[in-house]
PDB file of N, CA, C and O in Angstrom:
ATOM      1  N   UNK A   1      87.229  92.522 103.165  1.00  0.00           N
ATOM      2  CA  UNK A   1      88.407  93.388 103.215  1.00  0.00           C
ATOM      3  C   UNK A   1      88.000  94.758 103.728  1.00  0.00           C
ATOM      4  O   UNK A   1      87.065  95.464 103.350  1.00  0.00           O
ATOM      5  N   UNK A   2      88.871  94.972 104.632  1.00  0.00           N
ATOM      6  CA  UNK A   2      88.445  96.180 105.256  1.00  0.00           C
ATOM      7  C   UNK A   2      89.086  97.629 104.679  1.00  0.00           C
ATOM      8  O   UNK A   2      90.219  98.011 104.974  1.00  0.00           O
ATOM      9  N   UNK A   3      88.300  98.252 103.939  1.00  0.00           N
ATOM     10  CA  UNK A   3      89.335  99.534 102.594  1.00  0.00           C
ATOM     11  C   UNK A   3      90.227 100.280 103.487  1.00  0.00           C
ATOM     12  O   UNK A   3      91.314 100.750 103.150  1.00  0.00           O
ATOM     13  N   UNK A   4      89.542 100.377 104.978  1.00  0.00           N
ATOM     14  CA  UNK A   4      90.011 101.896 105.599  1.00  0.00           C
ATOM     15  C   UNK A   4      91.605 101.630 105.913  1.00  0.00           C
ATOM     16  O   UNK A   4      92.588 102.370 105.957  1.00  0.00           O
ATOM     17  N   UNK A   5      91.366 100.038 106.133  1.00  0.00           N
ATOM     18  CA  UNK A   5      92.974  99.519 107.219  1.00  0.00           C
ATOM     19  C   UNK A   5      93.592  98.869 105.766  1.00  0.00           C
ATOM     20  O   UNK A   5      94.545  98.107 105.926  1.00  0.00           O
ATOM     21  N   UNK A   6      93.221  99.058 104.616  1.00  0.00           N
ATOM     22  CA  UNK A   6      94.337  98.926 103.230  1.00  0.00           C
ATOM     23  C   UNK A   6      94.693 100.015 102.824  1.00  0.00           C
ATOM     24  O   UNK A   6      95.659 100.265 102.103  1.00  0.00           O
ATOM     25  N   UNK A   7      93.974 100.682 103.239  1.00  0.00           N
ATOM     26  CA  UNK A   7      94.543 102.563 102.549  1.00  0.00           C
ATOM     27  C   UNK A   7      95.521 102.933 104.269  1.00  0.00           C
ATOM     28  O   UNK A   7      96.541 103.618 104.348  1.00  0.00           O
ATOM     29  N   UNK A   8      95.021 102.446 105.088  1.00  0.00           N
ATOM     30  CA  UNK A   8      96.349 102.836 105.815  1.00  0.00           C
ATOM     31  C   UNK A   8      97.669 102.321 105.917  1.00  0.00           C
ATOM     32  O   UNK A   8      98.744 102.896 106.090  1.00  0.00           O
ATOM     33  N   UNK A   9      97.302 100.828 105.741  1.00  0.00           N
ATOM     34  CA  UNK A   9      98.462  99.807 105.357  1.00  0.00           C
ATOM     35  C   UNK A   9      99.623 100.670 104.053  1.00  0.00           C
ATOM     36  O   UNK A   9     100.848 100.749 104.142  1.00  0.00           O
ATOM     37  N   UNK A  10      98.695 101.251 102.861  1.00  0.00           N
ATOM     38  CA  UNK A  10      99.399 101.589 101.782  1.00  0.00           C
ATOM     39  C   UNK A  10      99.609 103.061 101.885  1.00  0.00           C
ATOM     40  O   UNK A  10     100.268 103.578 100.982  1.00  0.00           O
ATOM     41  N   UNK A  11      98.992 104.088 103.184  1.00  0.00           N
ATOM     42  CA  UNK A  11      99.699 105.172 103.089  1.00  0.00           C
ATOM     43  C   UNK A  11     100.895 105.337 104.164  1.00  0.00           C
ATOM     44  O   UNK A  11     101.607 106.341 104.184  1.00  0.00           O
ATOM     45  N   UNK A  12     101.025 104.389 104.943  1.00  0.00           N
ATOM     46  CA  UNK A  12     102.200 103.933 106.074  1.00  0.00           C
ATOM     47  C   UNK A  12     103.411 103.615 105.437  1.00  0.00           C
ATOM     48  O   UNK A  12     104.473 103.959 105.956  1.00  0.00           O
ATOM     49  N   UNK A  13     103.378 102.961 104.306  1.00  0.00           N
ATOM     50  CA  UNK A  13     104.737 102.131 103.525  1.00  0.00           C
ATOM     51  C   UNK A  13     104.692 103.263 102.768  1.00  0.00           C
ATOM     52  O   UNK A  13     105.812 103.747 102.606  1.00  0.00           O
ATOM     53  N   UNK A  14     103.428 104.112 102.024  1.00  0.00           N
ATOM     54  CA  UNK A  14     104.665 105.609 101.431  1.00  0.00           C
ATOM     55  C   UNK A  14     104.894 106.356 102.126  1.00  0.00           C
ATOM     56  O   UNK A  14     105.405 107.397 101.713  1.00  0.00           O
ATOM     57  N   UNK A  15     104.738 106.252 102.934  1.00  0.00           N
ATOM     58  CA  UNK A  15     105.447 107.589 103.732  1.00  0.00           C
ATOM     59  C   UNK A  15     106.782 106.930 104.365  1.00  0.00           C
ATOM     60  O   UNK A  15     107.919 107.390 104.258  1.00  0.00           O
ATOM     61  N   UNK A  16     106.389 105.721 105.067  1.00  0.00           N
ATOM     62  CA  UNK A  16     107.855 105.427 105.171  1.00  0.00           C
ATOM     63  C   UNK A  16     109.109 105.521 104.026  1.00  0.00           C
ATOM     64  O   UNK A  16     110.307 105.471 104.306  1.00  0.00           O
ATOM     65  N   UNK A  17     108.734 105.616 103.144  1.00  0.00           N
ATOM     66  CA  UNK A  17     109.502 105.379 101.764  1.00  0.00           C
ATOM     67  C   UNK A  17     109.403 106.841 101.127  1.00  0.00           C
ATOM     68  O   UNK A  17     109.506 107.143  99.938  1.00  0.00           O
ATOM     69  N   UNK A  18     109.168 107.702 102.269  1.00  0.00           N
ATOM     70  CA  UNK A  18     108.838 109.127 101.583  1.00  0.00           C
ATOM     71  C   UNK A  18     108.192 109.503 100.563  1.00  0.00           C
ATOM     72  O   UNK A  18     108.552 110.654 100.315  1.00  0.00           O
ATOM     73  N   UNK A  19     107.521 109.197  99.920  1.00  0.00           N
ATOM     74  CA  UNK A  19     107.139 109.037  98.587  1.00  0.00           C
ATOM     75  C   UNK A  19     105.904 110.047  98.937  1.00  0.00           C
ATOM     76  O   UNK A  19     105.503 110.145 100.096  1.00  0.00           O
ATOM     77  N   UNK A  20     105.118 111.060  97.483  1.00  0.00           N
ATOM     78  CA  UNK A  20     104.357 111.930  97.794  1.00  0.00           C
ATOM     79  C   UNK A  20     103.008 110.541  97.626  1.00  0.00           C
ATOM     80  O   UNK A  20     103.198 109.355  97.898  1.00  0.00           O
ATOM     81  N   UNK A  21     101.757 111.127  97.134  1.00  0.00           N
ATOM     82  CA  UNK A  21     100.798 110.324  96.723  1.00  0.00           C
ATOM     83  C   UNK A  21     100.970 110.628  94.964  1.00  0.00           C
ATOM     84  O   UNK A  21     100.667 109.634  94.304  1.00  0.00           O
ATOM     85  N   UNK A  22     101.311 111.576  94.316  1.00  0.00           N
ATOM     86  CA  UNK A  22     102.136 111.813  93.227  1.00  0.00           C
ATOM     87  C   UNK A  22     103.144 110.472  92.525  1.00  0.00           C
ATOM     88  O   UNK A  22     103.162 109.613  91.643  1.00  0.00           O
ATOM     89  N   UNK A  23     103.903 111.044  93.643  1.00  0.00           N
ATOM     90  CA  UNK A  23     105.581 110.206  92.841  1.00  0.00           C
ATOM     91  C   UNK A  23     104.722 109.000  93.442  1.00  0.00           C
ATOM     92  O   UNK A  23     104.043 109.206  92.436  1.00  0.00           O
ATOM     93  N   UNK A  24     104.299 108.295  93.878  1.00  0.00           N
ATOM     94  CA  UNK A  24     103.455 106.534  94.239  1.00  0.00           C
ATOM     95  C   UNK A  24     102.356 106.676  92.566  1.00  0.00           C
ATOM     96  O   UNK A  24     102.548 105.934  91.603  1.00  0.00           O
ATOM     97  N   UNK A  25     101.698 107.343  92.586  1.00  0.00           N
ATOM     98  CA  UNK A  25     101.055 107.628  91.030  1.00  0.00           C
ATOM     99  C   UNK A  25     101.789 107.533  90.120  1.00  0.00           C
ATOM    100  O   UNK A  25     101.529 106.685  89.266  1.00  0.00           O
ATOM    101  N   UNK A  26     102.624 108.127  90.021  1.00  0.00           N
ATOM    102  CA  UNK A  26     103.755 108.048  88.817  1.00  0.00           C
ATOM    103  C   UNK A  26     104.377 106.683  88.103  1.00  0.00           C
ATOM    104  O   UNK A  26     104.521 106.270  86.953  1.00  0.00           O
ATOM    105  N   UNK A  27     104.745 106.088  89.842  1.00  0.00           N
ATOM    106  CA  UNK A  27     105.445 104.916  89.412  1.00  0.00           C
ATOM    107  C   UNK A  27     104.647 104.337  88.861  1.00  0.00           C
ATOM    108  O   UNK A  27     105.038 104.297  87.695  1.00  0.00           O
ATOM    109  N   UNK A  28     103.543 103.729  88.957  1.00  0.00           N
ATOM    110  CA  UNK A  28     102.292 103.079  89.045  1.00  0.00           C
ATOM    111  C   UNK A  28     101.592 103.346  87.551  1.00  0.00           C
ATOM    112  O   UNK A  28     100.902 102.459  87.049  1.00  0.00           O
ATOM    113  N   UNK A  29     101.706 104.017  87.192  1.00  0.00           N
ATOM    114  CA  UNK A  29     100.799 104.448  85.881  1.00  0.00           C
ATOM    115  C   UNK A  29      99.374 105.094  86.602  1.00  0.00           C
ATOM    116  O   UNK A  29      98.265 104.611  86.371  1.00  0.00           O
ATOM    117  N   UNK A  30      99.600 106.287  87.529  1.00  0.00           N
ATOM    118  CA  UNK A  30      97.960 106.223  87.962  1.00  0.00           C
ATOM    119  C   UNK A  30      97.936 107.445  88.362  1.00  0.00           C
ATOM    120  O   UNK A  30      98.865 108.232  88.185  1.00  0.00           O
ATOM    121  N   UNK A  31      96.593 107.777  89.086  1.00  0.00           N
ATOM    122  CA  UNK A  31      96.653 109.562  88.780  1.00  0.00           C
ATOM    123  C   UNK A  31      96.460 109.554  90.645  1.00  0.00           C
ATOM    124  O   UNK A  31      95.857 108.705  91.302  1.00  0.00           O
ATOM    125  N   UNK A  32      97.120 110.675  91.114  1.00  0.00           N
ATOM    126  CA  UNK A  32      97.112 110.950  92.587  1.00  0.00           C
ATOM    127  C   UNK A  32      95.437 110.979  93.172  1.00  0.00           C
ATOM    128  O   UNK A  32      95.139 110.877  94.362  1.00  0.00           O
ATOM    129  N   UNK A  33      94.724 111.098  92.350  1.00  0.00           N
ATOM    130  CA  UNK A  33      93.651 111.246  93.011  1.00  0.00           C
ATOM    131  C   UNK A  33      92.848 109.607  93.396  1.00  0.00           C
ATOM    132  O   UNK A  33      92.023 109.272  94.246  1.00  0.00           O
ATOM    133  N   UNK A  34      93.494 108.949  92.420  1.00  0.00           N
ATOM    134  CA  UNK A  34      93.254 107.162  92.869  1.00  0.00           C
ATOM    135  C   UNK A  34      93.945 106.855  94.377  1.00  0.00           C
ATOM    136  O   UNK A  34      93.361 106.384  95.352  1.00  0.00           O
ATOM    137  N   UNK A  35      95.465 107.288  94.276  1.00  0.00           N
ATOM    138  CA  UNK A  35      96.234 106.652  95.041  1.00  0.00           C
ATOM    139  C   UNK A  35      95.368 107.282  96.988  1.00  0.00           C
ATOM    140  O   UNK A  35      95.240 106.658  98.042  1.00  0.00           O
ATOM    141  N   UNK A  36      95.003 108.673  96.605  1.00  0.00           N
ATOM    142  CA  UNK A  36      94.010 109.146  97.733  1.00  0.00           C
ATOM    143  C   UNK A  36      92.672 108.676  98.145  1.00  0.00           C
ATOM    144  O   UNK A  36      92.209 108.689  99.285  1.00  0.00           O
ATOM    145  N   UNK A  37      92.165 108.297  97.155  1.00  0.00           N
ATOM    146  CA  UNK A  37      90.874 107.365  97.253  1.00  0.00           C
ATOM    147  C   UNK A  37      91.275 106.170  98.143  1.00  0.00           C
ATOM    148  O   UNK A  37      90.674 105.843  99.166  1.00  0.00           O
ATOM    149  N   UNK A  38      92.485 105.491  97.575  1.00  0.00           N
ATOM    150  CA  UNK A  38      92.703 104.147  98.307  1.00  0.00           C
ATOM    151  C   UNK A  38      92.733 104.125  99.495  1.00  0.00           C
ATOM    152  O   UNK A  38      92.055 103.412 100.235  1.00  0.00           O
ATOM    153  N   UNK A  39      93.968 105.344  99.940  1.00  0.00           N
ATOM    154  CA  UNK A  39      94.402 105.674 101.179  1.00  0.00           C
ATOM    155  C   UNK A  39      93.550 105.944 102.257  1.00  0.00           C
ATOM    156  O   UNK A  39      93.702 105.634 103.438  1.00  0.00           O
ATOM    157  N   UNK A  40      92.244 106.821 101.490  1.00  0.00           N
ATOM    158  CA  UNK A  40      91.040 107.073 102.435  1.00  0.00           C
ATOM    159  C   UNK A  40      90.077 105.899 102.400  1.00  0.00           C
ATOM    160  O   UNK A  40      89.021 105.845 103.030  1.00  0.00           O
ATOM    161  N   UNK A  41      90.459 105.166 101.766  1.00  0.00           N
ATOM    162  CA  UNK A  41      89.169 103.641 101.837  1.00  0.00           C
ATOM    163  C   UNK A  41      87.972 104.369 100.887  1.00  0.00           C
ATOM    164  O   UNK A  41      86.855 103.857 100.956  1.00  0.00           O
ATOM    165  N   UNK A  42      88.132 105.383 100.123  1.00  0.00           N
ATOM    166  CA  UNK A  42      87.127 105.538  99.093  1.00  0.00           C
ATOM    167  C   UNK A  42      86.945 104.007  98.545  1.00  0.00           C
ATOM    168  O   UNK A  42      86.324 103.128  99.141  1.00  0.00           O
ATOM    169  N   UNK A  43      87.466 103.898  97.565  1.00  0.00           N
ATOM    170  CA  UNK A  43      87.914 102.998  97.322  1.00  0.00           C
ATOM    171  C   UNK A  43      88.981 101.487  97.088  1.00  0.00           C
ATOM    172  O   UNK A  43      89.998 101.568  97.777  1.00  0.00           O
ATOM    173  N   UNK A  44      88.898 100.310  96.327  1.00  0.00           N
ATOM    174  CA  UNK A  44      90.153  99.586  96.404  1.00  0.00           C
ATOM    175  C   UNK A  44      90.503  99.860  95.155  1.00  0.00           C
ATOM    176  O   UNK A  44      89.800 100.644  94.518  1.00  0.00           O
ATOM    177  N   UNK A  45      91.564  99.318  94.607  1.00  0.00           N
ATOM    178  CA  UNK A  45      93.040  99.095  94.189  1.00  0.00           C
ATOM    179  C   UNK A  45      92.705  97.957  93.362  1.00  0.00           C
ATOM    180  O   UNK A  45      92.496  96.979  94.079  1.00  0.00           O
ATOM    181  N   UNK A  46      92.573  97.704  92.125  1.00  0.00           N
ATOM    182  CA  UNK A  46      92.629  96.163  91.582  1.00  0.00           C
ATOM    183  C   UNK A  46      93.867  95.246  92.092  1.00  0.00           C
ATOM    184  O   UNK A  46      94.904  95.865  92.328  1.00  0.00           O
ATOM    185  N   UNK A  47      93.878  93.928  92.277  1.00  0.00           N
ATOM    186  CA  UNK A  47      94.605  92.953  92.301  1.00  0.00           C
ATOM    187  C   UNK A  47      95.750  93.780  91.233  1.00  0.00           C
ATOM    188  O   UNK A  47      96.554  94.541  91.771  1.00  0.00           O
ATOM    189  N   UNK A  48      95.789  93.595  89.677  1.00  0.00           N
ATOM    190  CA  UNK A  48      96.870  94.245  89.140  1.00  0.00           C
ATOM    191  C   UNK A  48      97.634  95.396  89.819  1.00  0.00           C
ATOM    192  O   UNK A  48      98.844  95.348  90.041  1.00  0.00           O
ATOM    193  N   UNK A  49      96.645  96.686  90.210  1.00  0.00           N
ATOM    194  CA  UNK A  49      96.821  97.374  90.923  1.00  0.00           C
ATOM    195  C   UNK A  49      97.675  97.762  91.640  1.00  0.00           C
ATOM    196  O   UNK A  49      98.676  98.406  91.326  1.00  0.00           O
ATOM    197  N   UNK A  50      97.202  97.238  93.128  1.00  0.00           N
ATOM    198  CA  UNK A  50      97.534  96.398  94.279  1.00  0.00           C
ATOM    199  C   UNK A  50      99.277  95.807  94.258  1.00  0.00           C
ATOM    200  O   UNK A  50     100.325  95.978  94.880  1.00  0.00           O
ATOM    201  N   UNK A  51      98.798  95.112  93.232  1.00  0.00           N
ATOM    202  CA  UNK A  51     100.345  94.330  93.047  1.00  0.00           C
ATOM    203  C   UNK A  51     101.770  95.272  92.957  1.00  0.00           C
ATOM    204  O   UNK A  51     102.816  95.100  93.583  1.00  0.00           O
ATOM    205  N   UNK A  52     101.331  96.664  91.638  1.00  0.00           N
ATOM    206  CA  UNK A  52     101.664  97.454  91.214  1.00  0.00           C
ATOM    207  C   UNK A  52     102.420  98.335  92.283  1.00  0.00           C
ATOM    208  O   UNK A  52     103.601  98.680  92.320  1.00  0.00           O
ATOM    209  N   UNK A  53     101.568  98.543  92.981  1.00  0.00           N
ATOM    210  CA  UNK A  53     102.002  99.173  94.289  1.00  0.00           C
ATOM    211  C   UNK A  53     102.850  98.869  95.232  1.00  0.00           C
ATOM    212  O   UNK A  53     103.701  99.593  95.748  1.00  0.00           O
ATOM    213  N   UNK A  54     102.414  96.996  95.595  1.00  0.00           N
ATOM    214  CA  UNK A  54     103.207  96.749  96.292  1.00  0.00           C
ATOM    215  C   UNK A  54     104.806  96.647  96.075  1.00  0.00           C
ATOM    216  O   UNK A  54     105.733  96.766  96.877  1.00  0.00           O
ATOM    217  N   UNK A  55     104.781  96.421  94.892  1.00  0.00           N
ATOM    218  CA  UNK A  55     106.224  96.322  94.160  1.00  0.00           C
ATOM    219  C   UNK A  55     106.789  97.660  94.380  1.00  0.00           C
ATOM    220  O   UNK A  55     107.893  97.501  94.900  1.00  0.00           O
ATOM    221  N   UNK A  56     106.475  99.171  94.183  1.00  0.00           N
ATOM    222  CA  UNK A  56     107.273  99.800  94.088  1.00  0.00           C
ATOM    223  C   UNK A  56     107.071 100.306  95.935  1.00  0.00           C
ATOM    224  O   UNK A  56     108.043 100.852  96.458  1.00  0.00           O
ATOM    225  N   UNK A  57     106.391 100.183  96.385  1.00  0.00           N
ATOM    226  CA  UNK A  57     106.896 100.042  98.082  1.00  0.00           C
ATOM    227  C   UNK A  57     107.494  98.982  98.735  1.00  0.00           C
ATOM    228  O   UNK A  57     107.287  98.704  99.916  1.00  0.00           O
ATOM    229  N   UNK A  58     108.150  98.452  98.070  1.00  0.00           N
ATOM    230  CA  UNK A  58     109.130  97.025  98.449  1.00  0.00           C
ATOM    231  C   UNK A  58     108.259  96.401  99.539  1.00  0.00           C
ATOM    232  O   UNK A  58     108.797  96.548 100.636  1.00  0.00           O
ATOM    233  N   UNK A  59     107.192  95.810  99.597  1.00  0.00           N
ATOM    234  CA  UNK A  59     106.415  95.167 100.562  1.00  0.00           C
ATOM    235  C   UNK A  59     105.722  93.962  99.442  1.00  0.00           C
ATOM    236  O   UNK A  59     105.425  94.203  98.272  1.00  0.00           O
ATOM    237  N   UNK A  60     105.571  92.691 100.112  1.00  0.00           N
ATOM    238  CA  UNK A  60     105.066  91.598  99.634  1.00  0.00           C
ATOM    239  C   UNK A  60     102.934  92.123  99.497  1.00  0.00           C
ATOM    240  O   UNK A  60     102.289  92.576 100.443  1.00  0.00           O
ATOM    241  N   UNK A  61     102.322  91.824  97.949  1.00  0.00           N
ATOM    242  CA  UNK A  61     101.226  92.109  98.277  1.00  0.00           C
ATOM    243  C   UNK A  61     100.299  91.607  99.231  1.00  0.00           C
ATOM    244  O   UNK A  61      99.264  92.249  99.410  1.00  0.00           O
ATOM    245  N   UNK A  62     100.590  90.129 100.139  1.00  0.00           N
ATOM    246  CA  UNK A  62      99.897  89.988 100.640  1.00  0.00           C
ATOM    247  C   UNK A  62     100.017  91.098 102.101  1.00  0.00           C
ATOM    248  O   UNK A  62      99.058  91.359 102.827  1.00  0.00           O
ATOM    249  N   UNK A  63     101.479  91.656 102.292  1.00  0.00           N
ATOM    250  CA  UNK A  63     101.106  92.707 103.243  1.00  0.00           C
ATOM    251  C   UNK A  63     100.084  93.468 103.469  1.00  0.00           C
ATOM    252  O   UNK A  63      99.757  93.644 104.643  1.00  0.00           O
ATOM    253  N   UNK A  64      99.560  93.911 102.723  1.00  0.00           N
ATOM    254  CA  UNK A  64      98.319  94.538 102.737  1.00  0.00           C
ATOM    255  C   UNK A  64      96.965  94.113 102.437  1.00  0.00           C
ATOM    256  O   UNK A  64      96.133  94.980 102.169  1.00  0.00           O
ATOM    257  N   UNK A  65      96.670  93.006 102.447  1.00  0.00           N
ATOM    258  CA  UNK A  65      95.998  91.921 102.263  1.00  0.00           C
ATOM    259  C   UNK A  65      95.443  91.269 104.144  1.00  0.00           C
ATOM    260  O   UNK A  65      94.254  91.147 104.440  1.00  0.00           O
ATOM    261  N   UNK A  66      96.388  91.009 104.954  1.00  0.00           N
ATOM    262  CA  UNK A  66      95.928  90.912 105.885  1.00  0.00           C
ATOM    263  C   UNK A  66      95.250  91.720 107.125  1.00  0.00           C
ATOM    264  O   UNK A  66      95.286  92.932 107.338  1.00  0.00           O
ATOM    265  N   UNK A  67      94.672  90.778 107.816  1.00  0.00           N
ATOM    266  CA  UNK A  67      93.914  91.564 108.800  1.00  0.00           C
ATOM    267  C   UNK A  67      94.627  92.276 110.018  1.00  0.00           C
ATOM    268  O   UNK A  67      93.965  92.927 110.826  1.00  0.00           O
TER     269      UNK A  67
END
């Protein structure tokens, strides 16, 4: 899995959805400085996570899952 093109995958759908990296934290139970890690491919996102996310950016998780 490539982190850099999942943190862009997941900062493309909030922004389309306007959302800060905040209010995406919020929904989520998580602190903005995770949701920036992801975005920059610091790091990933657990599967729970992941899921978490995808739900409140109305996108299926495997969206961000592919290559």
């Amino acid at each position: 899995m490539d982190t850099k093109k999942l943190g862009k995958k997941i900062k493309l759908a909030r922004v389309e959805l306007d959302l800060t990296q905040t209010q995406l934290a919020k929904k989520i139970d998580a602190k903005q400085k995770s949701i920036s890690r992801y975005e920059t491919g610091v790091s990933l996102p657990s599967i729970q996570t992941l899921v978490k996310i995808a739900k409140v950016l109305k996108k299926p998780a495997g969206h961000f899952l592919e290559e």
